[in-house]
N, C-alpha and C positions, 0 to 999 in steps of 0.2 A: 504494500500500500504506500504511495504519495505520500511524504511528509512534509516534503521543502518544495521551494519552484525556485527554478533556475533564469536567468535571464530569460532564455530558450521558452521557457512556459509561460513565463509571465507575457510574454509577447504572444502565445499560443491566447493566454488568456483574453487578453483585450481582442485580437483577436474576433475570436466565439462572441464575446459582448458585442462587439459592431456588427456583425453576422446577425444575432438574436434579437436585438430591438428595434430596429427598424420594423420588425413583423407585430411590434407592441403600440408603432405607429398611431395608430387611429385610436385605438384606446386613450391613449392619453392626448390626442387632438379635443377628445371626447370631454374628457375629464376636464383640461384647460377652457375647452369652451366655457364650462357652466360658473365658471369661477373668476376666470381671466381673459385673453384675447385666441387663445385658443394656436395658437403656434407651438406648441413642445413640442408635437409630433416629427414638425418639418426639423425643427430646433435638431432634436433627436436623432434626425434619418440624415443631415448633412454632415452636423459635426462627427457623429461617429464613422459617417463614408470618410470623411476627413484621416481621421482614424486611423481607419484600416487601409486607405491611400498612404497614406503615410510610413507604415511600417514596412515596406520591403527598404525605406533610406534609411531604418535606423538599427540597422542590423547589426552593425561596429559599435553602436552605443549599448553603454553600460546600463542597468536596472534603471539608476534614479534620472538618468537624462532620457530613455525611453517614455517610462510614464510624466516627465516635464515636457517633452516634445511632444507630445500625443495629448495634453491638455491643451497644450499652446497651441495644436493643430485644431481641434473642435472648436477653439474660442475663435480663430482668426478666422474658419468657415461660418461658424453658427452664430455670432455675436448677439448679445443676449443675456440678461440675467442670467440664466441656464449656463448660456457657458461661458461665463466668468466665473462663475461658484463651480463648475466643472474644471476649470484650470486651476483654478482654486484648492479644491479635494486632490487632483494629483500634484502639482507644487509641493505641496506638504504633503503628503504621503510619499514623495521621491525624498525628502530630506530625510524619513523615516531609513531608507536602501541605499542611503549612499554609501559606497566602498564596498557591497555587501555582495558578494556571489550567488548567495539561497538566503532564501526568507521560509520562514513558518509559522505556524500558528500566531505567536506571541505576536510577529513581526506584523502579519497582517493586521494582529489588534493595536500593534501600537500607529503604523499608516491610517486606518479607519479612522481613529481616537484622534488622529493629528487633523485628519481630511475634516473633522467635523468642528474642529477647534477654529479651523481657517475659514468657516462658511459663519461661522459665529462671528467672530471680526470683522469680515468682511460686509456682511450680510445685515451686520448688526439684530441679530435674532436670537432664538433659544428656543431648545425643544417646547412644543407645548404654541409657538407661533403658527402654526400650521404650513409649514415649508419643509424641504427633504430633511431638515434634522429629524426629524418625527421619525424617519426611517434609519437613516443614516446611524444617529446617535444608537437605540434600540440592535443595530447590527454590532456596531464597535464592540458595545457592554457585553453581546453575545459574545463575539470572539475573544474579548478577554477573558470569561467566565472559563470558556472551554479552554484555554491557554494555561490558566489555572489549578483547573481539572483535568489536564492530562490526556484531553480528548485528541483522537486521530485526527488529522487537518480537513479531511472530506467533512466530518464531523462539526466539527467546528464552524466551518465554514457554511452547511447545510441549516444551522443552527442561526446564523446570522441573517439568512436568505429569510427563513421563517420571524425572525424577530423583525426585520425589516417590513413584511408583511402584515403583520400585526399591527406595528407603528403604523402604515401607511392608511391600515382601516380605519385605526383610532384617531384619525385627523376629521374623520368624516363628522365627528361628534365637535369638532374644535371652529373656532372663530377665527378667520385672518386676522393677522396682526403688521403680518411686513410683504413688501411687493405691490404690485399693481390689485392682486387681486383686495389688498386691504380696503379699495376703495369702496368694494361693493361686500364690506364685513358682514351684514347680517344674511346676505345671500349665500355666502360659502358655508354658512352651518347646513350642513347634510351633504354635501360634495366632499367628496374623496379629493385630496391633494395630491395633482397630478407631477410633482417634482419628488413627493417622499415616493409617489408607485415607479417613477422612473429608477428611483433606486433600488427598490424592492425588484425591479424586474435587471437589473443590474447581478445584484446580487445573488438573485435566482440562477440565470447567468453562469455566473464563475461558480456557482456552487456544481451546478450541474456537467461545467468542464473539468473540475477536480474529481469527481467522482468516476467522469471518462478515463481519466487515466489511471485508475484500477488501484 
């Protein structure tokens, strides 16, 4: 069983993300409609074609300048709240891999915990605003818990997918606070927050290419 990811995977990994949400597309056109202007979908299907355009030039690059290159690739395609807090999350989660050959469990809880640190500064938010922390954070806590516990990295990782899931539903009960959609606060109570589902299906994602590699 998979315990670490190597440059080689972690590139495999983004990868499969840019591959898998573009097909989550619409859903969350859906979702941003009722709440916002209704663009993550395109947001989503550009920056990550950015993405994965991108990755056969960064093949010489080390861990933390792949995923900095590959943030800074979706921002400069997708510009956007979306993906400034998406250059964002990897920025700081590359500072997490820098020098590093393999990363595992721990590692990816301390990148998540970093990614979610940086969308709060930047973002000027906090879980509980109805924005992808709601997911994001909720996956971090998962990965550390498992990192703690000892758990296998498909594990752990599987575990983050599902807590992000959770967070993302538990937004639908929540009131915007920050972003465009704050403007229409009493309308987002009962809509699902289509930046924490972008994460959740992020996460879904990598948990289920961890799992491919056996």
């Amino acid at each position: 069983m998979v315990e670490t990811l190597d440059r080689t995977t972690v590139a495999q990994a983004l990868e499969r993300i840019a591959t898998d949400l573009p097909a989550q597309a619409e859903r969350l056109r859906e979702l941003d409609a009722a709440i916002g202007d209704g663009d993550l979908g395109i947001t989503i299907t550009l920056g990550l074609g950015a993405v994965l355009e991108g990755l056969p030039a960064l093949q010489e690059q080390d861990m933390a300048n792949l995923l900095q290159r590959s943030g800074m690739a979706f921002n400069r395609k997708a510009a956007s709240t979306f993906g400034a807090l998406y250059a964002t999350m990897m920025m700081r989660a590359a500072r997490e891999v820098r020098g590093l050959q393999e990363i595992g469990l721990a590692d990816l809880a301390r990148m998540a915990d970093a990614a979610a640190q940086g969308v709060m500064e930047r973002g000027k938010s906090q879980p509980g605003d109805k924005t992808l922390l709601d997911a994001l954070v909720p996956a971090a806590q998962a990965l550390a818990r498992a990192a703690e516990n000892g758990e296998p990295l498909a594990t752990g990782v599987r575990a983050a997918a599902q807590a992000a899931a959770q967070g993302a539903q538990a937004t639908i009960e929540m009131r915007s606070n920050r972003g465009r959609s704050s403007w229409f606060a009493d309308r987002t109570v009962g809509a699902q927050d289509p930046g924490a589902t972008a994460i959740q299906f992020m996460f879904e994602s990598l948990a289920d290419f961890i799992e491919s590699l056996g």
